[in-house]
DSSP file (Angstrom, degrees, kcal/mol; ACC not computed):
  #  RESIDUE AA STRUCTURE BP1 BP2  ACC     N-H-->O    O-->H-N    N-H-->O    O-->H-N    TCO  KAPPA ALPHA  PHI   PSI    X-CA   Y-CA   Z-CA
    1    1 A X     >        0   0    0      0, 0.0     4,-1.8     0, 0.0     3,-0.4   0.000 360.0 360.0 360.0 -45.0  -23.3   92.2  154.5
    2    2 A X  T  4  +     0   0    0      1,-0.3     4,-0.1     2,-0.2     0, 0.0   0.800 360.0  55.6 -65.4 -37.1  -22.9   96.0  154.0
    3    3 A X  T  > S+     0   0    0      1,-0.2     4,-1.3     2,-0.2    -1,-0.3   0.619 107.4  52.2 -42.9 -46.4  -20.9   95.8  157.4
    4    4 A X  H  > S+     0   0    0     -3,-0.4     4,-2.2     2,-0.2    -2,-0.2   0.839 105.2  43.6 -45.5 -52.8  -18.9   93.4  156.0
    5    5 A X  H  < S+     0   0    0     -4,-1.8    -2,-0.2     2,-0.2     4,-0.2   0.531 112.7  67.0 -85.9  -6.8  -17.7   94.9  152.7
    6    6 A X  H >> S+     0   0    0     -5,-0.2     3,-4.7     2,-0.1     4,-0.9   0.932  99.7  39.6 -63.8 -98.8  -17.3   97.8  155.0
    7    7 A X  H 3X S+     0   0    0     -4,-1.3     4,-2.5     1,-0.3    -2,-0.2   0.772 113.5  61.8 -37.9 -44.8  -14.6   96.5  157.3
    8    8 A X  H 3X S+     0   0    0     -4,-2.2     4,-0.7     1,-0.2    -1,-0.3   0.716 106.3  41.6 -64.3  -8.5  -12.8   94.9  154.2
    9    9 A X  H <> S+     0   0    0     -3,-4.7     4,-1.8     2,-0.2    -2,-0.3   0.688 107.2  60.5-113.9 -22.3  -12.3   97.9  152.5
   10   10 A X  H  X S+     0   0    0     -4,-0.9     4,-1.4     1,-0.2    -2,-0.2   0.776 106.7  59.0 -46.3 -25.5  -11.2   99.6  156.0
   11   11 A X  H  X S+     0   0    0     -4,-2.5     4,-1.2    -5,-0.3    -2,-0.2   0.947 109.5  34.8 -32.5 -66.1   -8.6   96.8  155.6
   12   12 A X  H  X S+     0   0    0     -4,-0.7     4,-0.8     1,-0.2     3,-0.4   0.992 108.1  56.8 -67.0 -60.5   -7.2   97.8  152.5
   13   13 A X  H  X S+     0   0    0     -4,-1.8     4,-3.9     1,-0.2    -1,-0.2   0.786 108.0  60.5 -46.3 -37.0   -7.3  101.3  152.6
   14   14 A X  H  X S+     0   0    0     -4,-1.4     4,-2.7    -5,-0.2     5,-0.5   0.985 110.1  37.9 -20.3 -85.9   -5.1  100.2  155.9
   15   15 A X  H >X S+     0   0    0     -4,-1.2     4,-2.5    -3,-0.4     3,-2.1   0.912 112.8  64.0 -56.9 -63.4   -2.4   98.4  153.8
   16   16 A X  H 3X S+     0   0    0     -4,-0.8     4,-2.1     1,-0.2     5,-0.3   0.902 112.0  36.4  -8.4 -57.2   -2.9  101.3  151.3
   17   17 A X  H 3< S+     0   0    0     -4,-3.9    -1,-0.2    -5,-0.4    -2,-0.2   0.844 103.1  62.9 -92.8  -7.5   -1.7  103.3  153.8
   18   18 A X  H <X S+     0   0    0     -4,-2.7     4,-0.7    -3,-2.1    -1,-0.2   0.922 114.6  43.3 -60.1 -55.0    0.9  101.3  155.5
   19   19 A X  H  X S+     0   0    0     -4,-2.5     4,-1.2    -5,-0.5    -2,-0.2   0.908 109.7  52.0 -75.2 -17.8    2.7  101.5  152.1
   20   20 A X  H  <>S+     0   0    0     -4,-2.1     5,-2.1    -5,-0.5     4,-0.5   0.663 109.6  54.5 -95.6  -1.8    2.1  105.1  151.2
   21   21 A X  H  45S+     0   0    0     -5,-0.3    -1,-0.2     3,-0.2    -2,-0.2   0.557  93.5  61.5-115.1  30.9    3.4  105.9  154.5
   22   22 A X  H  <5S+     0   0    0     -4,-0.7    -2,-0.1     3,-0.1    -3,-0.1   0.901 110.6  48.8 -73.9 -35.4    6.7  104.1  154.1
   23   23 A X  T  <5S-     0   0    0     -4,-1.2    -2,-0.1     2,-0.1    -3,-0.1   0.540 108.6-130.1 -77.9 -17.0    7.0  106.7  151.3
   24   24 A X  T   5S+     0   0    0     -4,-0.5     2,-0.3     1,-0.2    -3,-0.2   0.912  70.4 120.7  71.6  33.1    5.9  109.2  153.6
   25   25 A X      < -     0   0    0     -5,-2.1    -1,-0.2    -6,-0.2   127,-0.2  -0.961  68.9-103.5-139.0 160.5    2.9  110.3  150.4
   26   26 A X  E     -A  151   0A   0    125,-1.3   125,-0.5    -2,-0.3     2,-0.4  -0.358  42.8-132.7 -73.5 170.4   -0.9  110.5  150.1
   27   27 A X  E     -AB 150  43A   0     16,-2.6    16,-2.2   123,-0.2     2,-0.2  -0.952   4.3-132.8-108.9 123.3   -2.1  107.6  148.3
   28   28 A X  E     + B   0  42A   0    121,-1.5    14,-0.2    -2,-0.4    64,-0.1  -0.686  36.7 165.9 -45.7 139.4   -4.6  107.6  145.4
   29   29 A X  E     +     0   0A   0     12,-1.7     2,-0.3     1,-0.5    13,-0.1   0.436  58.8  12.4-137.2 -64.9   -7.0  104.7  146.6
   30   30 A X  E     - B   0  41A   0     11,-0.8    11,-1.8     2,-0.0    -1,-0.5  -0.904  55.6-154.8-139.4 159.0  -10.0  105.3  144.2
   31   31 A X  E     - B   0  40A   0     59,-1.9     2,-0.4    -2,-0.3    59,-0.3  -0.975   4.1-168.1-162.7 127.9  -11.2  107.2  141.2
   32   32 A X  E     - B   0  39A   0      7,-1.4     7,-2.6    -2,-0.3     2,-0.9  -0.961  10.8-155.0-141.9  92.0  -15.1  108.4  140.0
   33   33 A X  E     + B   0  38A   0     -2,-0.4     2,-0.5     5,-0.2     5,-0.2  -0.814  22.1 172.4 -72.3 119.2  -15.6  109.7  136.3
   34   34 A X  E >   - B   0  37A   0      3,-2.4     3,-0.9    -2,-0.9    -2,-0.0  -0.991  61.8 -52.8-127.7 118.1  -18.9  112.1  136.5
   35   35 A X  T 3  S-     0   0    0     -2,-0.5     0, 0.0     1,-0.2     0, 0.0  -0.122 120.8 -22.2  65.4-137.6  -19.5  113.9  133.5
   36   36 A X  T 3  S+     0   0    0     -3,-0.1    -1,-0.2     2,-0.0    21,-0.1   0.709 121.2  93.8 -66.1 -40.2  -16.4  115.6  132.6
   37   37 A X  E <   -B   34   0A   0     -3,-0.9    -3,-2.4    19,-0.1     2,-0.5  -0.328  62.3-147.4 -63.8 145.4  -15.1  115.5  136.2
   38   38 A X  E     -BC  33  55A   0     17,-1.8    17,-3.1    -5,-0.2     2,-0.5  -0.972  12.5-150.3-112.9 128.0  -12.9  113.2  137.5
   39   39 A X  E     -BC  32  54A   0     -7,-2.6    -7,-1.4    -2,-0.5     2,-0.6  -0.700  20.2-154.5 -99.9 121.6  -13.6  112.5  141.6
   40   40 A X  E     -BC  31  53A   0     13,-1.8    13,-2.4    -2,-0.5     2,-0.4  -0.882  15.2-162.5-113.0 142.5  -10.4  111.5  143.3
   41   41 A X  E     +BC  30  52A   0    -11,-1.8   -12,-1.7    -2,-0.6   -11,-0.8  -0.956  21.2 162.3-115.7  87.1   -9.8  109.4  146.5
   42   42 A X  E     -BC  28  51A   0      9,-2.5     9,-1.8    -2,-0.4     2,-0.4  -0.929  30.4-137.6-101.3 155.0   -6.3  109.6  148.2
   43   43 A X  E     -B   27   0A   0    -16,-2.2   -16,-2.6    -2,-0.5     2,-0.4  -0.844  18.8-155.4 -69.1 136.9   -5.1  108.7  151.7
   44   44 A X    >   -     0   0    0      3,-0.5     3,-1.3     5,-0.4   -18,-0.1  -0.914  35.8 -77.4-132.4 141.6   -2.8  111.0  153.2
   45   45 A X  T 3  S+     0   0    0     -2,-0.4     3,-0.1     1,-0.2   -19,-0.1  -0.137 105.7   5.0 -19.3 100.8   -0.4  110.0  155.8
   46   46 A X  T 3  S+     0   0    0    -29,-0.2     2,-0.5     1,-0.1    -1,-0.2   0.263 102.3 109.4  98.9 -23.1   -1.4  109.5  159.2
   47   47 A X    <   -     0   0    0     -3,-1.3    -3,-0.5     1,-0.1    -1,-0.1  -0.844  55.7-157.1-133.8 151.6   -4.9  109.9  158.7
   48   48 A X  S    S+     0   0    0     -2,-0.5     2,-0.3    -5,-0.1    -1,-0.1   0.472  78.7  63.9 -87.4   0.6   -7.8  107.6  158.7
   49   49 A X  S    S-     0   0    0     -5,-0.1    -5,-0.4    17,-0.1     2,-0.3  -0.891  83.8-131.1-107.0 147.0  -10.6  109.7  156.2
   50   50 A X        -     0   0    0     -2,-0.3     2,-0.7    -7,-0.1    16,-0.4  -0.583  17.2-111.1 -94.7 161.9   -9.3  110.1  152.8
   51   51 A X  E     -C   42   0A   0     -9,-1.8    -9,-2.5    -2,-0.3     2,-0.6  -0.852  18.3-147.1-115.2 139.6   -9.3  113.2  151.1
   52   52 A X  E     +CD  41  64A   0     12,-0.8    11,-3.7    -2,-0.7    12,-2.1  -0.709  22.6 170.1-112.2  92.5  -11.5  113.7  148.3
   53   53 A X  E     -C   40   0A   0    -13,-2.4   -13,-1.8    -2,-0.6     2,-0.6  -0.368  23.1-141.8-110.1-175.7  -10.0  116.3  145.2
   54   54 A X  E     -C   39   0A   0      7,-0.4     7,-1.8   -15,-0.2     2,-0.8  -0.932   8.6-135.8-157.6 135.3  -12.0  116.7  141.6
   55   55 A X  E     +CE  38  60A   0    -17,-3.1   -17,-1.8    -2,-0.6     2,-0.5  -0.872  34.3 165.4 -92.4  90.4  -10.1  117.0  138.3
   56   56 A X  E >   - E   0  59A   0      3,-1.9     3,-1.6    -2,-0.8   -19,-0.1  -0.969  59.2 -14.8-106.8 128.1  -11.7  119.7  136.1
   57   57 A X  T 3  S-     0   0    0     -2,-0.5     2,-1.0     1,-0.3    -1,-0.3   0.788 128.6 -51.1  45.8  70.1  -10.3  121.5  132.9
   58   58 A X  T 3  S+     0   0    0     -3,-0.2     2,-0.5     1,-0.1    -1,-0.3  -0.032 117.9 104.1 113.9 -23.4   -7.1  120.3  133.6
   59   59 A X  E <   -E   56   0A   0     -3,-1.6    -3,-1.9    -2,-1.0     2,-0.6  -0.788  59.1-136.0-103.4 129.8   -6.7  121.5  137.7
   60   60 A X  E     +E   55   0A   0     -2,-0.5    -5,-0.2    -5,-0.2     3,-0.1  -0.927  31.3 176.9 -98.4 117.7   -7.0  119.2  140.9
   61   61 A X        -     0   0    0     -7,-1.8    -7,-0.4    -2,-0.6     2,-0.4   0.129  38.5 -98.8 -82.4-175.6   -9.0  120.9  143.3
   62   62 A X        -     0   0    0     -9,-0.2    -9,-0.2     1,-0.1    -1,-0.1  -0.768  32.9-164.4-100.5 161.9  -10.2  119.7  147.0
   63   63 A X        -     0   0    0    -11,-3.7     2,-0.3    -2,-0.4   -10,-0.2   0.389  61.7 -25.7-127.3 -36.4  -13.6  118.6  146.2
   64   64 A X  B     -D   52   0A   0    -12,-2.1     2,-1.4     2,-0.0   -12,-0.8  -0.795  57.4-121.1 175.8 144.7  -14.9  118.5  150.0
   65   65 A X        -     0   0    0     -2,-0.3   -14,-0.1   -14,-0.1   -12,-0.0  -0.645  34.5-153.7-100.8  97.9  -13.2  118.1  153.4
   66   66 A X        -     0   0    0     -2,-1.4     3,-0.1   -16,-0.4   -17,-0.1  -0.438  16.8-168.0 -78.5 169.9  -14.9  114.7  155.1
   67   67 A X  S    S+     0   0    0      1,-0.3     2,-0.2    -2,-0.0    -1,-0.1   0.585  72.8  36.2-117.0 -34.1  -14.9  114.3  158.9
   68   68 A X  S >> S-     0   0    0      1,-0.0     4,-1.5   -19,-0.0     3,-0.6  -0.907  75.6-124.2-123.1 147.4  -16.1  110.5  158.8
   69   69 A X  T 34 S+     0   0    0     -2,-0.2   -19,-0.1     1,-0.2    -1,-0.0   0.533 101.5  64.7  10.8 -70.7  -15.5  107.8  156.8
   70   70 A X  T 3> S+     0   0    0      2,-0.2     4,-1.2     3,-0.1    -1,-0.2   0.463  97.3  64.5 -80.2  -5.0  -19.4  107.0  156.0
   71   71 A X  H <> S+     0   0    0     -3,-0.6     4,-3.0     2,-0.2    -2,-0.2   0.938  95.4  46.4 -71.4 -58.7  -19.5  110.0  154.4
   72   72 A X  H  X S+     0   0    0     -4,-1.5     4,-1.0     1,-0.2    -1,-0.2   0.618 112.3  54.1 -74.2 -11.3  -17.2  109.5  151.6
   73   73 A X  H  4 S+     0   0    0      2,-0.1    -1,-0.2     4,-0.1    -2,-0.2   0.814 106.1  62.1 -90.0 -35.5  -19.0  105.9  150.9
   74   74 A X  H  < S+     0   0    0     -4,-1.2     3,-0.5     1,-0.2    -2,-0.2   0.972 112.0  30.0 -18.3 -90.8  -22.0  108.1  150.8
   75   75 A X  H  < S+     0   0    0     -4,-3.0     2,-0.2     1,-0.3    -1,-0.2   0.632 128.3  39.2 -39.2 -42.0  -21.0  109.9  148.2
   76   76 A X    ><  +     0   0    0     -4,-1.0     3,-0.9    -3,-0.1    -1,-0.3  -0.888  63.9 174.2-137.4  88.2  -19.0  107.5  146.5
   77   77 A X  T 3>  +     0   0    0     -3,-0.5     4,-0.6     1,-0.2     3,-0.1   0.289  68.8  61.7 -83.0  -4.9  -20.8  104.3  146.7
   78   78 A X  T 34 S+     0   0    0      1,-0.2    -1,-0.2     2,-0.2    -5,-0.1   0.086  84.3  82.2-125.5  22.6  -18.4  101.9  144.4
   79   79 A X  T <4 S+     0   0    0     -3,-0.9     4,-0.3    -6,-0.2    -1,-0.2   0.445  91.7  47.6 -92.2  -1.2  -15.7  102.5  146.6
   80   80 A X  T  > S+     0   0    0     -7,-0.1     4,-0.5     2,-0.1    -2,-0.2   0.933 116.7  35.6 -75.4 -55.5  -17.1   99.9  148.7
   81   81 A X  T  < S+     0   0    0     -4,-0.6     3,-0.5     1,-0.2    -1,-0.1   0.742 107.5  70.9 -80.5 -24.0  -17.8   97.1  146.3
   82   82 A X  T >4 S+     0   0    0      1,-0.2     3,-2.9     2,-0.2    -1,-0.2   0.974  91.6  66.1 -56.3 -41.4  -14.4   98.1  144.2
   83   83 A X  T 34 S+     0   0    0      1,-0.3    -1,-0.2    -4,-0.3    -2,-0.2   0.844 107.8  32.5 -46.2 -42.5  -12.8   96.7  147.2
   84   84 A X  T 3< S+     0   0    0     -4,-0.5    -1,-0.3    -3,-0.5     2,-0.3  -0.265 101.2 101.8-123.0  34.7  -13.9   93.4  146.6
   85   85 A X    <   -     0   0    0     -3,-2.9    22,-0.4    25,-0.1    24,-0.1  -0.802  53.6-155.0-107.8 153.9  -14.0   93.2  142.7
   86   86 A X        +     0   0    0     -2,-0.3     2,-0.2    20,-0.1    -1,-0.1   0.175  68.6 104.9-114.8  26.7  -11.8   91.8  139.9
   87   87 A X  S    S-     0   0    0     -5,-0.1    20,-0.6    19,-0.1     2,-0.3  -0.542  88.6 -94.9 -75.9 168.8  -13.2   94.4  137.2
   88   88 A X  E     -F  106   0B   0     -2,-0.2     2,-0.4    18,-0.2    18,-0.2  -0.759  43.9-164.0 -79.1 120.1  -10.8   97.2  136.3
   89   89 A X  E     -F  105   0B   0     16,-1.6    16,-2.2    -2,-0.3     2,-0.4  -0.888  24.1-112.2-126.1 140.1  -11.7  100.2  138.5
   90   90 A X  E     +F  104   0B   0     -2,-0.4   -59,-1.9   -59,-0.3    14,-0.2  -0.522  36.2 177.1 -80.5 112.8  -10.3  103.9  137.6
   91   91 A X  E     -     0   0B   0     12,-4.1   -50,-0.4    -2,-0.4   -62,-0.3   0.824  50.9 -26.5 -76.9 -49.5   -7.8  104.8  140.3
   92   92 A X  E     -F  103   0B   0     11,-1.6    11,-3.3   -61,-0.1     2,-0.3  -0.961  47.7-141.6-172.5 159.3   -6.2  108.4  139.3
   93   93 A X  E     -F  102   0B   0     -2,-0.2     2,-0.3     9,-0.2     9,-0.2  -0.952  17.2-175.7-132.1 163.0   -5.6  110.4  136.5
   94   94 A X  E     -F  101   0B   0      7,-2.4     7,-2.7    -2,-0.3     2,-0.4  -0.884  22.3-131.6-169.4 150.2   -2.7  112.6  135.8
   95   95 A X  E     -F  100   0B   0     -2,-0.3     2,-0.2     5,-0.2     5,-0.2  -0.897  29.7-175.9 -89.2 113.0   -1.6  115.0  133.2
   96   96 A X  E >   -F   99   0B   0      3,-1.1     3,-2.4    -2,-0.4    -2,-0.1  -0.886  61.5 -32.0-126.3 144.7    2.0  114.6  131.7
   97   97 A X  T 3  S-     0   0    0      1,-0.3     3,-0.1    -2,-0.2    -1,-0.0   0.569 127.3 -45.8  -5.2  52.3    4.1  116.5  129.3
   98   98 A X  T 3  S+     0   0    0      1,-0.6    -1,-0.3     0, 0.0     2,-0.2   0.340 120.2 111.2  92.2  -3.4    0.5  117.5  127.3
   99   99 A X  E <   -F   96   0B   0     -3,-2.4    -3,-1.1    25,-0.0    -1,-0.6  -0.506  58.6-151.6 -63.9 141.3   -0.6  113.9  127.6
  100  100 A X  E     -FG  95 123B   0     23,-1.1    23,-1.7    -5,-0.2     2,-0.5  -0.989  16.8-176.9-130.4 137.0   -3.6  112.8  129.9
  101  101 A X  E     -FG  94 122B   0     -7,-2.7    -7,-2.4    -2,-0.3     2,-0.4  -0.954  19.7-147.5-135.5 120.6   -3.5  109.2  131.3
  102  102 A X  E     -FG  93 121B   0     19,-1.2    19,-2.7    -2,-0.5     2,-0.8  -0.871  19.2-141.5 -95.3 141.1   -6.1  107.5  133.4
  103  103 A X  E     +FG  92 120B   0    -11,-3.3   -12,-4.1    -2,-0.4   -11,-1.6  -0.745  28.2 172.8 -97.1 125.3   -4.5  104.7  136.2
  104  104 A X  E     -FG  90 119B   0     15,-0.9    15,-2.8    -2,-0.8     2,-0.3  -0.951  14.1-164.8-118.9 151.4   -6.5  101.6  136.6
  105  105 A X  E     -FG  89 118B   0    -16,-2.2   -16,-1.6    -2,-0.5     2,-0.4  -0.968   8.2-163.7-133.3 165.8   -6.1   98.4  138.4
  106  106 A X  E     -FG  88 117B   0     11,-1.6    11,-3.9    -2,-0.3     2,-0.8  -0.982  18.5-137.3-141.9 132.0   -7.5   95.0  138.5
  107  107 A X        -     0   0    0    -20,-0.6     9,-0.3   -22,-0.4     5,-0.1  -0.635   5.7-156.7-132.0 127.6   -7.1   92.5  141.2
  108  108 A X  S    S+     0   0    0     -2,-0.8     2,-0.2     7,-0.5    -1,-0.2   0.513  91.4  17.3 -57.9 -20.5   -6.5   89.2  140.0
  109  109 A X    >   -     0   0    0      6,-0.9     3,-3.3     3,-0.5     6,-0.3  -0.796  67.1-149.2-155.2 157.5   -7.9   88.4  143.7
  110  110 A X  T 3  S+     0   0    0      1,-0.3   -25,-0.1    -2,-0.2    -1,-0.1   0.675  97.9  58.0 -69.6 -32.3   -9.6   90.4  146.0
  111  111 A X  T 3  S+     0   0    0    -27,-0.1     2,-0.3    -4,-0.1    -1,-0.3   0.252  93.3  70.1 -42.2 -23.7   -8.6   89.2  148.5
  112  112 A X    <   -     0   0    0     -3,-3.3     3,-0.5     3,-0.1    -3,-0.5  -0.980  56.7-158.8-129.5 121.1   -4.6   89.8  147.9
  113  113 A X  S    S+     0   0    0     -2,-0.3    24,-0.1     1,-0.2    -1,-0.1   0.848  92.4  51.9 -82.5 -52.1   -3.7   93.3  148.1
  114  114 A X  S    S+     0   0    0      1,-0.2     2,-0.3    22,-0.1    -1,-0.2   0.320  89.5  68.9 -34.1 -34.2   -0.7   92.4  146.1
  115  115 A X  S    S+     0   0    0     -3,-0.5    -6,-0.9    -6,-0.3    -7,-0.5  -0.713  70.2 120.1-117.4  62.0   -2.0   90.5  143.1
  116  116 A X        -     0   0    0     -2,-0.3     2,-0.7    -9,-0.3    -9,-0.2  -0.935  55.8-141.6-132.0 139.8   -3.7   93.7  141.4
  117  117 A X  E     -G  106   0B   0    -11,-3.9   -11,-1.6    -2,-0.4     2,-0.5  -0.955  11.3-146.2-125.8 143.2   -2.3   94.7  137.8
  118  118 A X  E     -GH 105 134B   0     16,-1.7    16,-2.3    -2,-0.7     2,-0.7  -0.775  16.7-169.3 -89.4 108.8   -2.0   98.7  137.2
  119  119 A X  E     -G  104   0B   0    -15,-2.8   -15,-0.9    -2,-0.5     2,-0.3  -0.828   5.8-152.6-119.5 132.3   -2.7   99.6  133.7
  120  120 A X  E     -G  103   0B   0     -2,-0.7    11,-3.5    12,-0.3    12,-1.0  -0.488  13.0-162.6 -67.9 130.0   -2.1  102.9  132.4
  121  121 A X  E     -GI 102 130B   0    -19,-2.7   -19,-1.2    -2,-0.3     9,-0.2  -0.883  20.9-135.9-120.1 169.1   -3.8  104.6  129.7
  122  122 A X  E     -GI 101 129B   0      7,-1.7     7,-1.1    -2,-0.3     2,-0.4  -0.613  19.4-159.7 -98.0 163.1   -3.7  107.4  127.3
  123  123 A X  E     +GI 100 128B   0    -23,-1.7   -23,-1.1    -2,-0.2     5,-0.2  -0.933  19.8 163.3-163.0 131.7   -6.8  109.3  126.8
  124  124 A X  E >  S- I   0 127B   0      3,-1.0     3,-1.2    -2,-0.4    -2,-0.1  -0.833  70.1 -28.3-174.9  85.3   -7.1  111.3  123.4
  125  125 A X  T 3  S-     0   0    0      1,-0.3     3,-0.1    -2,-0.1    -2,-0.0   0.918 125.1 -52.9  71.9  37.0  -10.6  112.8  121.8
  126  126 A X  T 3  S+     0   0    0      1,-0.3     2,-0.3     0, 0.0    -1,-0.3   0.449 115.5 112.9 102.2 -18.5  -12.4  110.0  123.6
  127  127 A X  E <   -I  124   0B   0     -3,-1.2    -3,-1.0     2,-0.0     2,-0.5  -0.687  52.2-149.8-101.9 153.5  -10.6  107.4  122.5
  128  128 A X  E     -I  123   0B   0     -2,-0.3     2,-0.5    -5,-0.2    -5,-0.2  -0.967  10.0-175.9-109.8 131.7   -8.0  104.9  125.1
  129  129 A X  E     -I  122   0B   0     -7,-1.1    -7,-1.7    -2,-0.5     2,-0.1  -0.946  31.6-118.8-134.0 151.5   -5.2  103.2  124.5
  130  130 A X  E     +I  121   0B   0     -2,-0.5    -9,-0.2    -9,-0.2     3,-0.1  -0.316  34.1 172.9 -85.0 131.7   -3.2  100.9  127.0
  131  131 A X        +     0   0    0    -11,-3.5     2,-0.3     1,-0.5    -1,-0.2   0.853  64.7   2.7-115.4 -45.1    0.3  102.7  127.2
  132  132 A X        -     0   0    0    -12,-1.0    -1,-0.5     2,-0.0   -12,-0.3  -0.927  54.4-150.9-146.9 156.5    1.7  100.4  130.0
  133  133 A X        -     0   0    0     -2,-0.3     2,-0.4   -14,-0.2   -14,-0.2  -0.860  11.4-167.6-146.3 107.0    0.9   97.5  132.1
  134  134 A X  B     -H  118   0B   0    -16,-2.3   -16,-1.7    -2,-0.3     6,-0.0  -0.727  13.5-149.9 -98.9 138.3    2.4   97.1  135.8
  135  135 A X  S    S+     0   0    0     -2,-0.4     2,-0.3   -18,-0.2    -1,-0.1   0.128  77.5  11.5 -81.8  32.7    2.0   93.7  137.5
  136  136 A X  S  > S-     0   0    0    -21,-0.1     4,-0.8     1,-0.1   -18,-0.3  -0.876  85.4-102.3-176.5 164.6    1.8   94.8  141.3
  137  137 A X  H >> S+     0   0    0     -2,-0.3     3,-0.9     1,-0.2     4,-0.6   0.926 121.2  70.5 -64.2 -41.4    1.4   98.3  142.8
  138  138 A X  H 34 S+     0   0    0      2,-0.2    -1,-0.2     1,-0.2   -24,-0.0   0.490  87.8  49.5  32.6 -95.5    4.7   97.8  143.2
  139  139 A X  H >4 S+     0   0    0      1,-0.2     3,-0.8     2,-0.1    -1,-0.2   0.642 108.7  62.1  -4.7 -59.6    6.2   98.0  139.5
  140  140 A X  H X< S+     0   0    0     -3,-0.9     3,-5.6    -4,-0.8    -2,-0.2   0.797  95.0  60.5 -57.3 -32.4    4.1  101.4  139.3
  141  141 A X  T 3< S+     0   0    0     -4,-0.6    -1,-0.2     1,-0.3    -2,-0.1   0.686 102.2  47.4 -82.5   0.5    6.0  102.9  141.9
  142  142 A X  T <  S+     0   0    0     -3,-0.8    -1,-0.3     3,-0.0     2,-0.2   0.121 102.5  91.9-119.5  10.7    9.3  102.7  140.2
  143  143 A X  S X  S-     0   0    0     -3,-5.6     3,-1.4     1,-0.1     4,-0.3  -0.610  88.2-107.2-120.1-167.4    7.8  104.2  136.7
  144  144 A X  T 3  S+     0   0    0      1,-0.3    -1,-0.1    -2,-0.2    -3,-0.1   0.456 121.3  51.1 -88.7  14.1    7.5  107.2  135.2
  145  145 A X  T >  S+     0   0    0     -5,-0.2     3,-0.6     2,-0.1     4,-0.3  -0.166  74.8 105.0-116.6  22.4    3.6  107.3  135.8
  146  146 A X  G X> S+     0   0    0     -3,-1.4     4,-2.4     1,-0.2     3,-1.2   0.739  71.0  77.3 -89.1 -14.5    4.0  106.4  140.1
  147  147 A X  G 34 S+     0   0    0     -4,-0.3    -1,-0.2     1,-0.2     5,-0.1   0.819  86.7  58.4 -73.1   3.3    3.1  110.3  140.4
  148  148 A X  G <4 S+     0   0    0     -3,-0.6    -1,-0.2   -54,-0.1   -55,-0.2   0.711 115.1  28.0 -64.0 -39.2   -0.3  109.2  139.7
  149  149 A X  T <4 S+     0   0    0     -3,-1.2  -121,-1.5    -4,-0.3     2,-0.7   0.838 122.8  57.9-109.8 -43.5   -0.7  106.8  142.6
  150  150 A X  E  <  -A   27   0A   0     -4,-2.4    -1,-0.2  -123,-0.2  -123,-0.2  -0.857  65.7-171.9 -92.1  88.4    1.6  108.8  144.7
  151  151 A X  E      A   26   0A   0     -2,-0.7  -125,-1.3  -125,-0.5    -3,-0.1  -0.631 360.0 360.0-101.3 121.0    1.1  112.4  145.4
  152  152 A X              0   0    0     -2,-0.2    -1,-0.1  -127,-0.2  -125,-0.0   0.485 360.0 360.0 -73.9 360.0    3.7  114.3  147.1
């Protein structure tokens, strides 16, 4: 089973990366609140381990330089089972004009890479509120929040 849900999320992160390299950018794929920290997942261009940054006090950092694959499911164990959910899973954050927004998406089936809605929120003393709502990855990539999912 574990083998399974394996290969399906080697899938995505595939078409994940097919489209972030039409754009020729790393990808935010997946997103880990710990504490205060936020643990960030992108795919960068060309290469088949994602790289792994951490959002503290306001600076994105590398958070650790993988060599395989199983490593980073090690670490980050609900990037496996995200793959194949329709709960709302934390993608990215980013910090904008003095605003801080977490991206999530949900996909309406797991199955369809395509059929995921992105919703942005504001995050303010704890509290969220839904600032936008994209229906495809798609949408995102043409608003003022795609530098979230798309890191030059």
């Amino acid at each position: 089973m574990k083998a399974k849900l394996l290969f399906a999320f080697v899938a995505s992160l595939f078409s994940f990366s097919v489209f972030s390299q039409k754009l020729g950018q790393e990808m935010a794929v997946y997103a880990e609140k710990k504490g205060d920290d936020y643990y960030l997942i992108r795919l960068r261009q060309d290469q088949p381990v994602p790289k792994v940054y951490v959002y503290s006090n306001g600076q994105t950092k590398v958070y650790k330089n993988y060599k395989e694959l199983k490593d980073v499911f090690m670490d980050f164990p609900g990037m496996v089972t995200s793959n194949q959910s329709t709960k709302e899973e934390l993608v990215s954050v980013i910090k904008k004009d003095d605003h801080f927004y977490e991206v999530t998406s949900q996909r309406k089936d797991p199955k369809n890479f395509e059929k995921t809605t992105v919703t942005v929120y504001e995050v303010f003393n704890g509290q969220k509120r839904i600032v936008e709502e994209y229906s495809s990855i798609f949408e995102l990539a043409n608003s003022p929040y795609k530098n979230a999912i798309f890191i030059d």
